[in-house]
N, C-alpha and C positions, 0 to 999 in steps of 0.2 A: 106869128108863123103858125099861131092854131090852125087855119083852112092848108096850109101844106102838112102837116100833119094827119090831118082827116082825109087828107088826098091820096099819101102812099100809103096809108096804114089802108084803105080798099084796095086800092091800085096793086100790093101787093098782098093782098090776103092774110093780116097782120089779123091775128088774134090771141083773147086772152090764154096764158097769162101775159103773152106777152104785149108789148104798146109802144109803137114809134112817140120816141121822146121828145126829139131835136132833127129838125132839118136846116143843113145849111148847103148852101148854092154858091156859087163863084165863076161870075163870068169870066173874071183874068184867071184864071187858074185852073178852069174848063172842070169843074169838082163840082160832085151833086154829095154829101157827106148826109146819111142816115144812122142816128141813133135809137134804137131798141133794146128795152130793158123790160125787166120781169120786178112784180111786187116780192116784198122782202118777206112775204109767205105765202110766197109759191110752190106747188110741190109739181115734180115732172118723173114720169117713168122712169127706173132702176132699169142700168143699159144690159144688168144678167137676169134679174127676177119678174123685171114690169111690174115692181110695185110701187106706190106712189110714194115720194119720199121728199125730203127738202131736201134745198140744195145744201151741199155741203164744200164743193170748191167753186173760186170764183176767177174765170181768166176773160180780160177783155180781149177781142179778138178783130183782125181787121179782116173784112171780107171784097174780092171784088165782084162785083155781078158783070153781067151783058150790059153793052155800050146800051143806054140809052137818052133821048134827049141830045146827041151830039155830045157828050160830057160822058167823064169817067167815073160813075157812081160806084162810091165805096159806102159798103155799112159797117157800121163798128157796133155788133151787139154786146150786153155786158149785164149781168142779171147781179142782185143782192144774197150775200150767205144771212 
């Protein structure tokens, strides 16, 4: 599934630190499922100071986007402490 990887990571404008991990697709079940995750030293802006910083909490989270493809694409991102 490397070339669908390489597919939405452009398709939606995926970049470092982050990187579409895992796609899976489900014709019976009408699911387009995107995983995105960050390296385990990554550092992202401090949401009071803007300074760079590791991460320090880790929550997986389910997102839905805009129908597309006819299927109901969920992403589940989820980054490393």
């Amino acid at each position: 599934m490397r070339q669908g990887k390489q597919i939405f990571t452009a398709a939606m404008g995926v970049d470092s630190p982050w990187a579409v991990e895992d796609v899976r697709f489900s014709v019976e079940d009408e699911h387009l499922d995107l995983f995105a995750d960050s390296s385990r030293r990554s550092r992202f802006p401090c949401p009071v100071c803007s300074q760079s910083c590791p991460v320090q909490d880790v929550q997986d989270k389910v997102r839905r986007h805009l129908m597309s493809f006819s299927m109901r694409p969920i992403s589940m991102p989820g980054c490393h402490a």
